[in-house]
N, C-alpha and C positions, 0 to 999 in steps of 0.2 A: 686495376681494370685496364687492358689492352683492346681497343677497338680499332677496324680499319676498316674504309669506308673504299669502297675497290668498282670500276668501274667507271665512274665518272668522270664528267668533262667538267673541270674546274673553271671558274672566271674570276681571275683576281688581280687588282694590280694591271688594267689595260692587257689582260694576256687571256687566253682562253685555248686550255691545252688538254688532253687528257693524263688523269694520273691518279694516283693512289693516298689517302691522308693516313698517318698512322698516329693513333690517341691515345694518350695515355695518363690516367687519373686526371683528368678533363681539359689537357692541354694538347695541343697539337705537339708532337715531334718528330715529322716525318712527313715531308711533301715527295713522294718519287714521281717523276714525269715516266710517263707513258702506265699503262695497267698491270704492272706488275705486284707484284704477291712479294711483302718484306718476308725475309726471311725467319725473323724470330717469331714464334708460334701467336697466337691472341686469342681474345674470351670471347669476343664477337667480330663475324664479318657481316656489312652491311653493304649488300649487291644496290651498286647505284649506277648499273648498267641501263643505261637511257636518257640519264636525267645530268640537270647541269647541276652543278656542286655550287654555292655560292655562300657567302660569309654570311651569318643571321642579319636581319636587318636590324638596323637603329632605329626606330621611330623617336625622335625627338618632340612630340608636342601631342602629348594627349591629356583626355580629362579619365578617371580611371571614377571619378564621383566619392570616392571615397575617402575621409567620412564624411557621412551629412546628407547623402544626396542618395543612398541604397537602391531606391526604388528604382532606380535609372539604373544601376552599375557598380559594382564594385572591385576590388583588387583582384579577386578569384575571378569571377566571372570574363572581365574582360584580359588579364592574362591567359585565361585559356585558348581567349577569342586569337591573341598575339601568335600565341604558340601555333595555335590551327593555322595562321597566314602568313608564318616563316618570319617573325619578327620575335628576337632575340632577348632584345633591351629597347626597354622605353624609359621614357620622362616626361613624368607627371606633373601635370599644372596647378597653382595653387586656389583658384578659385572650387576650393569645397568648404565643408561646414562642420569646425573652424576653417577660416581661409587659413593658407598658409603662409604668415607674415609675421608670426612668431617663433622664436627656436625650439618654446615647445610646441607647438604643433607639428613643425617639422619633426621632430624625434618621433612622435606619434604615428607619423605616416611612414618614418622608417619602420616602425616597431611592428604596425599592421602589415607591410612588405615581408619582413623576414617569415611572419607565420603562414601567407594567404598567395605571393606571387609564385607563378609556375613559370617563370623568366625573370632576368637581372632589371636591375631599377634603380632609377631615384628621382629626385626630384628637385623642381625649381621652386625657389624663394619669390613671392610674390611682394613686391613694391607695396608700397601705400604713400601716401601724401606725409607719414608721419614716423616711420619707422627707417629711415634710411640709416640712422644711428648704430643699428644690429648690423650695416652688410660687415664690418671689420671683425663680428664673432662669428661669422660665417666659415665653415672648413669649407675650401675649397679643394680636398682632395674627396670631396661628399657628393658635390651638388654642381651640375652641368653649369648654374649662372642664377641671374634676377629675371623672372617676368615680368612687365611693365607692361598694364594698360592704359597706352596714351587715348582710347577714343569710346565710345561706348563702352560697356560689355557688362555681364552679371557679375553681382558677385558683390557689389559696390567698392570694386578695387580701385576706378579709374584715378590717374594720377596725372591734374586736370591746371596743378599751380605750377607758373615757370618757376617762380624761387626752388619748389622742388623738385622740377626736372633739371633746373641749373644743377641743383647739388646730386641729383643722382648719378647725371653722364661726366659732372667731375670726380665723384668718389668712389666709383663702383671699379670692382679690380677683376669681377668675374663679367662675364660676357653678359648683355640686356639684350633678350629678346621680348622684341616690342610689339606687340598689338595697337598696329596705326590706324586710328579710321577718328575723325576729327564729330565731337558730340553737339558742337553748335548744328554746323551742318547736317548731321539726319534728322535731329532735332527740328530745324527749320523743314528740312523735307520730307519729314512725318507730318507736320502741321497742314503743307501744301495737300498734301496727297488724302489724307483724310477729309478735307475741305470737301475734293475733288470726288473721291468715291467714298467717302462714308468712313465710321470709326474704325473699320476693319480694312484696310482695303487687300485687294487679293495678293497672293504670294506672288504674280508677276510684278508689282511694282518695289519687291525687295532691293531689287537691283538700284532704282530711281533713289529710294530715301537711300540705303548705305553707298552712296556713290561714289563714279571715279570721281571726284571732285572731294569726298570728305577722307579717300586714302589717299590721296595724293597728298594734301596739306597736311597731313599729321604724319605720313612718311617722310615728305621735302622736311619737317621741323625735327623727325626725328635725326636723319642723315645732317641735317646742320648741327646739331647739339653733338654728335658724335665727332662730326670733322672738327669741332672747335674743342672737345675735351680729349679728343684722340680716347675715343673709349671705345670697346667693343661693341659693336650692332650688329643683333642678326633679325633681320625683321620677319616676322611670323606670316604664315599665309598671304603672300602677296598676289594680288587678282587684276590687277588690270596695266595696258601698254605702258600705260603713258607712266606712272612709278619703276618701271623698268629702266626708263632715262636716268634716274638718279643713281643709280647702280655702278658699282667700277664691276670691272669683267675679272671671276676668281679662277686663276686654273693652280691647281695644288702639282708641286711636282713630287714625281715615284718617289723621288730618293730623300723628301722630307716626310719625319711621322707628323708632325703636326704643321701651325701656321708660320711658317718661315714664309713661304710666299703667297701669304693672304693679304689684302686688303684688312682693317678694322673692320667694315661695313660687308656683309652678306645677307643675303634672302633666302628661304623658303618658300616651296609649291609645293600644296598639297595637293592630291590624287583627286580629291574633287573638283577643283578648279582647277587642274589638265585634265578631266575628263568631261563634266558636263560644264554647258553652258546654257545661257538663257532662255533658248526653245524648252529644256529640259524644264520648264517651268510646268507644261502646259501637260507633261506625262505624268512627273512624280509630286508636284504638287511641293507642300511643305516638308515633303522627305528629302528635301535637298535646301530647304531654307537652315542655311548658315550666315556666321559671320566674319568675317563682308563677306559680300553677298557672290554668288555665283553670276558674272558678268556676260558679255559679249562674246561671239564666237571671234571676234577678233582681237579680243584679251585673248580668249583660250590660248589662240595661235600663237600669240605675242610668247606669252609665257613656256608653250611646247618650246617654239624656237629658242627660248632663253634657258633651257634644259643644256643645251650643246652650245651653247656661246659662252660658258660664263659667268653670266649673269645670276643664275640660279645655280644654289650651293649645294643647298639640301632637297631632298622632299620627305615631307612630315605627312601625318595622315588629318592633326585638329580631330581623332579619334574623338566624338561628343555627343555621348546619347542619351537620349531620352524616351519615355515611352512614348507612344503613337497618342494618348487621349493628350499628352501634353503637345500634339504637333497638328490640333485640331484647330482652325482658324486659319488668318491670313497675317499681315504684315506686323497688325500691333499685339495678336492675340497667341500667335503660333509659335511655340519656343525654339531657337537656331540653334544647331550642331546634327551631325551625323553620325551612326558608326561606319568604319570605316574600315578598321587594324585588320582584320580578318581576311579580306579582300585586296588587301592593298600594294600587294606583289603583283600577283594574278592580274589586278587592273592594268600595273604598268608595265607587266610583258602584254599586254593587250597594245600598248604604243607601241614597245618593240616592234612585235611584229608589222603593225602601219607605215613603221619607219620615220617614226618620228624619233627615236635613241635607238643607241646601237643595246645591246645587252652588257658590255664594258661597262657604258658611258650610266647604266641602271644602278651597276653595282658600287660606281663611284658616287652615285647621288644619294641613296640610300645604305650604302654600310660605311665604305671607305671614309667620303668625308661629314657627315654627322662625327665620328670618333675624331677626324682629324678638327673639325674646329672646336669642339668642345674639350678636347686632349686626351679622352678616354683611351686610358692603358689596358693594353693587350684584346683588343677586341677590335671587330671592323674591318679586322685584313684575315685572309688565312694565309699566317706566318708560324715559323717554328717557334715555340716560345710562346704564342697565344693563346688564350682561351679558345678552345672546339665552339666555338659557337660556329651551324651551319646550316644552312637549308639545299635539300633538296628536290628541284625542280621539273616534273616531265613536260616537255614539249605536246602538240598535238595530241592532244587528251579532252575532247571535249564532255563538259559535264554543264549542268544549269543549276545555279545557285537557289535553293531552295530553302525554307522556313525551317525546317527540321534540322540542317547543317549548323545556324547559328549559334555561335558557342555565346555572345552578349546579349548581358540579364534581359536587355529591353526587347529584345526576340525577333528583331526586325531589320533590315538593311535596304537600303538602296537601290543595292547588286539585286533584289532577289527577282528571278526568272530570268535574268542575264546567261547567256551559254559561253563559257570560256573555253580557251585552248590550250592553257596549261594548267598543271596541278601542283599544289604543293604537295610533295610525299612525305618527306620527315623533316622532320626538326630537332635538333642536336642543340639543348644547353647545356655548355661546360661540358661538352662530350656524353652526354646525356639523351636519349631519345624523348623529349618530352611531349611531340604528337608522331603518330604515324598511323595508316589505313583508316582516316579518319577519326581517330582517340587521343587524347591529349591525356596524358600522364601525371592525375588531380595528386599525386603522392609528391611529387619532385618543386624543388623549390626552389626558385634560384638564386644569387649570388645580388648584393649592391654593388653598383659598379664604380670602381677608383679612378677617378681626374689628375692627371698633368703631373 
């Protein structure tokens, strides 16, 4: 199968040029600059006259619910949601049911992936106070890293004893991404805050109990256990200024595929937290109650800013949903996460255009370096020799996100009645068209992705 993707303005690699891709049995081999027509004959042309070509995105940090958790979400359902929102490959978190913190669970969740995902996959090993012993039977040409929750969270994953974190951040060989938010501390300021308004209190004082004050100590502890084991940190959803300070500043250069010039220590921002902030309490309610919590308008900023300084590596989406009767309540009764993956391009050419990122500076946050610190081979870039994975994006296209559009089980988002200005038009797994004219392609299935 010969496909050529013609018309398009590519962005790849700090460059953005017009030119032509030529595909063949789902590998890129043929980038020609300007819109030329390859000469050898092919089985599809795909006119991407308008739109910017960009490499599929990575989503690094979502919850797909499955197994254990259906009602909310599953492998199909929300890979389709991926597919619809130009996201390529993800990585799936272990808190589902079983959690993943055994080798066989993990197997299982591959097993589920190969028959049910409509995009490439895999998944992180989730930590526990007791099981550090399995990371050395861990393949690490399988699995992006360890997830570790050092501070609240579901799941009763937290990994809460220093003997244990002493031995995780000395023994671990694949990268810890950590979930930092300190359980003394909201614990103490769930107690205040109920005193104060009662056993529910409302979803604006989310921000108050998971505070900057409880990610900052369990960030600051994570980034010391990391400088002193020299172990890989990538810390998950980071939300406010003042954890910024702990941060060294990462710039990846062209001419390395992976972290030659990284730091050990990186962060993650998700689209929620650069996009709303704590006003957004008083619109969307507990459809925006996650964890940690969606902060200050001057976190948001902090964090926009640390999108082109540096300091932030990646953006993930914390993809996390649930039904709407479970997001009924306020602070102690309302369950946190979002969905997200489906929207979550579309949001962040929404900064582009305010001019908070260049569209470069989008493509290296979400495709380029997700592959490059995790090591992910032949994806990420659009190079010769790589997997087709691509999305296609129109400019000044406005449409409003509506109930009907929602490709995840839980039937609801955030975005809905949002009017946007770009669209995703296709989506190319493995050179694959798995969405396009709004249809995601429930037949195609994609590929687990190989590490380093």
């Amino acid at each position: 199968m010969r496909t050529v993707v013609l018309g398009g303005t590519i962005v790849n690699e700090g460059k953005t040029f017009d030119g032509t891709i030529v595909i063949e049995d789902g590998k890129i081999t043929q980038i020609i600059q300007g819109n030329l027509y390859p000469e050898a004959s092919s089985d599809e042309v795909i006119d991407a006259s308008g739109c910017f070509v960009l490499p599929g995105i990575i989503d690094e940090h979502v919850h797909f619910r499955e197994p254990g958790l259906t009602e909310k979400a599953d492998i199909d359902s929300e890979s389709r949601a991926a597919a619809a929102g130009g996201v390529t490959t993800y990585f799936d978190m272990p808190n589902t049911v079983p959690q993943t913190t055994t080798l066989k669970a993990l197997e299982e969740k591959f097993a589920l992936a190969a028959e049910k995902s409509h995009v490439n996959y895999s998944f992180f090993f989730g930590a526990t106070n007791d099981n550090i012993s399995l990371f050395e039977q861990l393949d690490p040409h399988r699995i992006p890293g360890i997830k570790l929750f050092m501070g609240s969270s579901t799941g009763n994953m937290l990994v809460d004893r220093r003997e244990s974190l002493e031995q995780l951040f000395s023994s671990a060989k694949l990268p810890i991404m950590a979930h930092c938010e300190d359980t003394a501390i909201i614990n103490r300021n769930m107690a205040e805050s109920k005193k104060k308004y009662g056993e529910d209190p409302t979803v604006i004082h989310h921000p108050e109990i998971r505070s900057e004050e409880a990610c900052y100590e369990s960030t600051h502890l994570a980034v010391e256990l990391a400088t002193k084991y020299h172990a890989r940190l990538h810390i998950a959803h980071l939300t406010t200024a003042k954890e910024l300070d702990l941060l060294p500043t990462n710039h990846f250069s062209h001419h390395s595929p992976f972290t030659s010039h990284l730091s050990n220590i990186t962060a993650e921002a998700t689209v929620s937290h650069l996009y709303f902030y704590d006003r957004d309490y008083a619109r969307l309610g507990t459809r925006i109650k996650c964890n940690p919590a969606i902060k200050t308008e001057r976190d948001r900023e902090a964090l926009q800013q640390a999108l082109t300084d540096g300091r932030i590596t990646v953006v993930g989406t914390d993809h996390a949903p649930h039904l709407l009767s479970q997001k009924e309540g306020g602070c102690a009764k309302a369950v946190s996460g979002m969905p997200m993956i489906q929207f979550s391009l579309v949001t962040m050419l929404e900064l582009v255009d305010n001019g908070i990122l260049s569209l470069e500076r989008l493509v290296e946050l979400m495709c380029h370096n997700p592959a490059r610190l995790f090591e992910v081979r032949h994806r990420g870039f659009i190079r010769e020799g790589y997997q087709a994975d691509l999305v296609l994006v129109r400019p000044n296209t406005a449409w409003v996100c509506t109930k009907s559009m929602i490709q995840s089980k839980c039937g609801w988002s955030p975005m809905e009645g949002h009017m946007f200005l770009w669209r995703v038009e296709r989506t190319l797994c493995n050179g694959h068209t798995v969405y396009a004219d709004g249809v995601v392609d429930s037949d195609y299935i994609g590929q687990p992705v190989v590490f380093r």
